[in-house]
C-alpha positions as YAML, in Angstrom:
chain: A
units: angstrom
residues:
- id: 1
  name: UNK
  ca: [0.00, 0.00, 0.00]
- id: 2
  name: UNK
  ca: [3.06, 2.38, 0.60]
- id: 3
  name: UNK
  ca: [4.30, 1.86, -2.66]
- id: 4
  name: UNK
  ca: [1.21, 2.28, -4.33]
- id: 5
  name: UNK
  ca: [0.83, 5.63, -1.77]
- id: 6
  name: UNK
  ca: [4.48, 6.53, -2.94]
- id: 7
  name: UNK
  ca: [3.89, 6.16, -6.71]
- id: 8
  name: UNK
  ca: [0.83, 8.12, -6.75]
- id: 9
  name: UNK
  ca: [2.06, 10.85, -5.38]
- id: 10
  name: UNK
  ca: [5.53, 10.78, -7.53]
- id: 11
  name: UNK
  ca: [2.26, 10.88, -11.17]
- id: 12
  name: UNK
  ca: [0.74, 14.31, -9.32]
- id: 13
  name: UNK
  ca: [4.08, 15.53, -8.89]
- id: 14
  name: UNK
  ca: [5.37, 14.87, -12.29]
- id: 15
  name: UNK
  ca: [1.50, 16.22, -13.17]
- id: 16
  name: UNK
  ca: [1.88, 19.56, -11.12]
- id: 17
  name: UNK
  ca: [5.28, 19.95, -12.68]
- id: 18
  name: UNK
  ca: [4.05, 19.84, -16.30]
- id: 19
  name: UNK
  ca: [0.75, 21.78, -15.36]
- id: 20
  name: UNK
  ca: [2.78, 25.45, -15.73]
- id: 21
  name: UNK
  ca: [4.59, 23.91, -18.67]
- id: 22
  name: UNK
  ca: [1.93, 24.85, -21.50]
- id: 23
  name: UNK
  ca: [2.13, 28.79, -20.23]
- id: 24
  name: UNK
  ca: [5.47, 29.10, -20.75]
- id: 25
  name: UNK
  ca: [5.30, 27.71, -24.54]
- id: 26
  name: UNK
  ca: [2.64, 30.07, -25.12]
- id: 27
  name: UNK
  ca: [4.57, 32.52, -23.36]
- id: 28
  name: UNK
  ca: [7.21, 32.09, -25.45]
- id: 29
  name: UNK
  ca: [5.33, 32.10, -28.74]
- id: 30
  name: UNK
  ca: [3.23, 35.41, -28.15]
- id: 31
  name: UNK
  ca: [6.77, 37.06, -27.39]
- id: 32
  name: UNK
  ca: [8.30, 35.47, -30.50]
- id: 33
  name: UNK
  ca: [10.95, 33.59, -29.41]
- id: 34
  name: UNK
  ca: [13.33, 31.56, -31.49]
- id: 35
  name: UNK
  ca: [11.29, 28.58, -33.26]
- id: 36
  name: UNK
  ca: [13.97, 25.55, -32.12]
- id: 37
  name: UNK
  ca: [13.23, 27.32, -28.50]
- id: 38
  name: UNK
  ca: [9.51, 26.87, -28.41]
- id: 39
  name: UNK
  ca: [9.20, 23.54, -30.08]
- id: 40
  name: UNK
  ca: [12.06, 22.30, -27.93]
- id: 41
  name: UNK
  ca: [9.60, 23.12, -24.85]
- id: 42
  name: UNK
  ca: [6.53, 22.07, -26.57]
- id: 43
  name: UNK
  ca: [8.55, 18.61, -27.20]
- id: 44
  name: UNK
  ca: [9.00, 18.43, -23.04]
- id: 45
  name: UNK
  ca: [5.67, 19.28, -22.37]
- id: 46
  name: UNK
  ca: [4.33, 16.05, -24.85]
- id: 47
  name: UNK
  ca: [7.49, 13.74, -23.32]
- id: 48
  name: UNK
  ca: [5.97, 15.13, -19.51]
- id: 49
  name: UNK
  ca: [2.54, 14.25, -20.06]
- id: 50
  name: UNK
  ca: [3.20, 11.23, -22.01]
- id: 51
  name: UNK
  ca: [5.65, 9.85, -19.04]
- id: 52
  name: UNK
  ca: [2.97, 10.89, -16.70]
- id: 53
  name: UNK
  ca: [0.24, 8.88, -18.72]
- id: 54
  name: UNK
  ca: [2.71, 5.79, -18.88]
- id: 55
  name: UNK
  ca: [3.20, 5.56, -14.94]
- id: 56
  name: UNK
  ca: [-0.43, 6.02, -14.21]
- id: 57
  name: UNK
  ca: [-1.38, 2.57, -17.00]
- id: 58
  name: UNK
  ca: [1.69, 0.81, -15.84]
- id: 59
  name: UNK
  ca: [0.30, 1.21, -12.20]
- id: 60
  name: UNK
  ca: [-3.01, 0.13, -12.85]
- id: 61
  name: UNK
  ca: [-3.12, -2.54, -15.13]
- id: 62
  name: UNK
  ca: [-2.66, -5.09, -12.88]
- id: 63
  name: UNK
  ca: [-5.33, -3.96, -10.59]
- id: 64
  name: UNK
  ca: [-7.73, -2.83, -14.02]
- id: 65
  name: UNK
  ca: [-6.81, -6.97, -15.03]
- id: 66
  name: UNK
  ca: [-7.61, -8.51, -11.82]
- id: 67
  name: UNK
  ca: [-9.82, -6.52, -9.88]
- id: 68
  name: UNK
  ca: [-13.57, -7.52, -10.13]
- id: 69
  name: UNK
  ca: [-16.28, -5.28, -10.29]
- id: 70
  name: UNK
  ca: [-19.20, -5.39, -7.80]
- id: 71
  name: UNK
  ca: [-17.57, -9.47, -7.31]
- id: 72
  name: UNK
  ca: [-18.17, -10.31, -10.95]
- id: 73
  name: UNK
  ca: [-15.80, -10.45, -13.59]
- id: 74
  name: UNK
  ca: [-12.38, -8.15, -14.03]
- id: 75
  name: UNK
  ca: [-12.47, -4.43, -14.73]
- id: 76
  name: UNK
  ca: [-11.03, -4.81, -18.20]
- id: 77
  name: UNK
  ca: [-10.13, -7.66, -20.85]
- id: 78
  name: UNK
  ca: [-6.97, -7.72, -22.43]
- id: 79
  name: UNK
  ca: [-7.97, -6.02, -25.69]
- id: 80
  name: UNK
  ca: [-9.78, -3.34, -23.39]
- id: 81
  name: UNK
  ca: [-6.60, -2.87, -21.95]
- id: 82
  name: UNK
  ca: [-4.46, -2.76, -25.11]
- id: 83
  name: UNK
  ca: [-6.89, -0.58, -26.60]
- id: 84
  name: UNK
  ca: [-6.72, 1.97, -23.42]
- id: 85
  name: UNK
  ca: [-3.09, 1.65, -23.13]
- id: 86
  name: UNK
  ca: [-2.37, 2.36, -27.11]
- id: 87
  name: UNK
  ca: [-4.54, 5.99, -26.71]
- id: 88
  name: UNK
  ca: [-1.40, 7.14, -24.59]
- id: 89
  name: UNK
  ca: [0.58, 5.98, -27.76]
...
């Protein structure tokens, strides 16, 4: 439960981080900075978010495989999963 306590915390992190990311491209597009600048930050905002995405589905699939709805059968099939999963892709 720690760990799972631990790792959440280390996705809202990583998500609060990125979160002021976005302003600062824009920022730096209304004042006209250098093109390589911007899309050098715009590149770390997509590689934060995607990273971000990645440790939240690599945390949960076990628990979205194995743990049962209401007692009845899992919360998602493999293909539900892979489906899921490839959106972050």
């Amino acid at each position: 439960m720690a760990d799972e306590e631990a790792a959440a915390r280390a996705v809202l992190n990583r998500l609060r981080r990125a979160q002021g990311q976005p302003a600062g491209v824009i920022t730096m597009a209304e004042e006209g900075r250098d093109c390589r600048d911007v899309m050098t930050q715009l590149a770390a905002v997509s590689r934060a978010l995607d990273r971000a995405g990645f440790k939240i589905a690599a945390g949960r699939i076990r628990e979205c495989m194995t743990t049962p709805i209401g007692g009845g059968k899992p919360r998602m099939n493999e293909a539900e999963l892979d489906k899921l999963f490839l959106t972050l892709a």
